[in-house]
N, C-alpha and C positions, 0 to 999 in steps of 0.2 A: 818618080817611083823609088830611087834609090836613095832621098833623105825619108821618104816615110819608112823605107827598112832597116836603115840606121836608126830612125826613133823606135820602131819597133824593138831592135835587137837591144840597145843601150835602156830601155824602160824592163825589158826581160831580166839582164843581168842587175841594174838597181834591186828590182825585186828580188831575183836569187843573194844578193847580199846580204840585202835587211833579214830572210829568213833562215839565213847565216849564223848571224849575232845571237851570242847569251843573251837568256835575260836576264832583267833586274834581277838581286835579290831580294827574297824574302824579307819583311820588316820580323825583327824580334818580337818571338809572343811573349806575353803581357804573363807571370806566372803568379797562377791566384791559388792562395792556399786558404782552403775552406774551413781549415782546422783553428786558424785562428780570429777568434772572434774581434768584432771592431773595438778601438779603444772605449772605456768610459769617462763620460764626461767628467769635467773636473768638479771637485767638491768644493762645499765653502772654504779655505784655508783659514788656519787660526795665524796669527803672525804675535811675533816679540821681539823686541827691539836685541832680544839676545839670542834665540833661535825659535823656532816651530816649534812649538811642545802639545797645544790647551787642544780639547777634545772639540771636534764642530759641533755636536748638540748633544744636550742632556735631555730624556723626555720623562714625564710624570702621567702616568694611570691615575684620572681620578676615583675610578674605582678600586685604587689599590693607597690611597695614600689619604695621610689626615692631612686638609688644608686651614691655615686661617684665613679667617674670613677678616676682612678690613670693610666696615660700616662706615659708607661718608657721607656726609652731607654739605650741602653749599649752604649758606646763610647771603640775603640777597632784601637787603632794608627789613624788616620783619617779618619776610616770607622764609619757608625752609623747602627746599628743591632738593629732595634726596635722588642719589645717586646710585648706579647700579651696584648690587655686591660684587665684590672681585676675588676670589679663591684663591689663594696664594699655599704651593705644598709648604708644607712644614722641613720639609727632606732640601729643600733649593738652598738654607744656607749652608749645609754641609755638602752639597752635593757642587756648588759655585766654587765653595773655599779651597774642597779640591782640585778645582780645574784649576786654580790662579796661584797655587802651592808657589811655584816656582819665582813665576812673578814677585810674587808676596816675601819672599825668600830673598830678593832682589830688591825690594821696595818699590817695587814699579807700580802700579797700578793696573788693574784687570775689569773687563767690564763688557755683559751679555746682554743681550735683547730677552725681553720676556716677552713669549709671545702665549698664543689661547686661544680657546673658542668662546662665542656665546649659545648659552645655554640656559633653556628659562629663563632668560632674562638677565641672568648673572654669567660675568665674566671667571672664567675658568685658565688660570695660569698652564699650561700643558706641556710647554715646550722653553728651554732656555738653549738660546743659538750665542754662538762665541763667533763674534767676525774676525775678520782682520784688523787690523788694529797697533796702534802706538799708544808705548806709555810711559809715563813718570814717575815721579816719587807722588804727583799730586795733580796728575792729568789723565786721562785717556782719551785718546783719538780714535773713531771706527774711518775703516775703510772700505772701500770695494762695497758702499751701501744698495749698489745695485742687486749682490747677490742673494743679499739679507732678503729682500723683497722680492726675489725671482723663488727664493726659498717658500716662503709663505704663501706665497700665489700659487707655487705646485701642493702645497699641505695644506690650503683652506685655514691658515693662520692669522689670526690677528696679531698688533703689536698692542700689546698693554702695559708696555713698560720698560723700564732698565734696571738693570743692576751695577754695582761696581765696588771694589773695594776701597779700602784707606788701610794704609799695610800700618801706619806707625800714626795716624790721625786718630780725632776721635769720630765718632759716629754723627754725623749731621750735612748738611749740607750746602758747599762751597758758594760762593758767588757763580765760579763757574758751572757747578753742577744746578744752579739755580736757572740758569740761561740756557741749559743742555733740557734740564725737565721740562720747562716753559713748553718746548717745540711738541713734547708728546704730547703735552697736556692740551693743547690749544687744539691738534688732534684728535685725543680722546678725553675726555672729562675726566673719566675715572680712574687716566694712567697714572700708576705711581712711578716710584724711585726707592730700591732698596740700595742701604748703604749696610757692609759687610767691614767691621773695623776689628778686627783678630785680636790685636795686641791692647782691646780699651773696654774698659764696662759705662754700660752696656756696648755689646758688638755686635749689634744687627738692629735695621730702622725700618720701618717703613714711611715715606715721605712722599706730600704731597703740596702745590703750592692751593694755599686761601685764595676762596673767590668770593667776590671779585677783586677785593685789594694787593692781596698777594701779587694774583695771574698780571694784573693790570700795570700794577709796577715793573713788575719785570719787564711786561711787553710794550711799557713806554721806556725801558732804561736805553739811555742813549750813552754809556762810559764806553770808549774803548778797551780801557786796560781790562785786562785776563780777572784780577782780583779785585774786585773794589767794592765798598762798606753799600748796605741795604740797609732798608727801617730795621725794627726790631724782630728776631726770627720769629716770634708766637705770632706775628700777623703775617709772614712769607707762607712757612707752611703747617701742618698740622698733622697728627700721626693718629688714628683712633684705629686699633685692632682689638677683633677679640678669638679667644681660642677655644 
């Protein structure tokens, strides 16, 4: 009897201890300010090899602007396979040359995505996006081309094209830029390549490669180097515009 009232009395006093003791403290609350909204997401960044400056997109109202129209056609043995019309604003080379001011001032090279809708059947220039990007006196690199296309997927965009300048070249189209259009082109038929050359007459192109001999050379060229000789340019590409 006398160890069960020792366990009694020492199980008593345990308990009076435990409810003794402080308790924990509180965890720090979490202070949520309702005032300020969440960040926004990042936008497309323009990049330069010498600081941020080029505006992320230029857009054009076709209902507010005169386009030309570029009429092409493919010649294919003695068959003619016309192609879709493409709208190009009339406002895009002055409105390019601005954005690449700086660049161009630099000698670097500048150079946007043309992107559009279709509409009746005909391609409609709508939108010129500026990516990120490296440049040269006689190159430009895009980068981050994920965004380009994350862009256009939220705006129902197509790509129908490029643009790019030549700050001190003249207006036509490099070996490299030959291998650069190939990839829209093989994409879309109808993509072109404008060339914007400031300081040369004429200074502004529209360019596309011949098919099938044009498209075909390119797409068998097996040269590494950057710059290397092609047939003659009247069979690479061809320029018909009308205004």
């Amino acid at each position: 009897f006398s160890s069960q009232q020792q366990f009694t009395d020492t199980h008593r006093l345990n308990k009076k201890q435990e409810q003794q003791l402080p308790p924990p403290p509180l965890p720090p609350k979490i202070k949520l300010n309702h005032d300020i909204p969440p960040p926004l997401p990042p936008k497309i960044r323009e990049y330069s090899n010498q600081e941020p400056h080029l505006d992320t997109q230029t857009f054009f109202e076709p209902s507010k602007n005169k386009f030309f129209f570029k009429e092409q056609g493919i010649k294919t043995n003695e068959l003619t396979a016309m192609l879709r019309n493409i709208h190009v604003p009339v406002c895009i080379k002055e409105n390019f040359l601005n954005v690449a001011r700086y660049n161009t001032s630099l000698n670097i090279e500048t150079c946007g995505i043309l992107s559009g809708k279709l509409q009746n059947n005909e391609l409609f220039v709508t939108s010129l996006l500026i990516p990120n990007q490296e440049g040269t006196s006689d190159t430009c690199i895009t980068r981050n081309e994920e965004a380009i296309f994350e862009y256009q997927d939220n705006h129902g965009l197509l790509t129908l094209g490029w643009i790019h300048t030549h700050p001190s070249q003249t207006c036509f189209l490099s070996s490299v830029d030959l291998h650069t259009h190939c990839s829209y082109q093989l994409m879309l038929p109808e993509a072109i390549a404008i060339v914007c050359a400031p300081k040369q007459t004429p200074d502004f192109g529209i360019f596309r490669l011949t098919s099938p001999d044009g498209l075909q050379e390119i797409t068998n060229c097996r040269i590494q180097e950057s710059f290397h000789p092609h047939s003659d340019s009247s069979i690479l590409y061809q320029v018909k515009v009308k205004t």
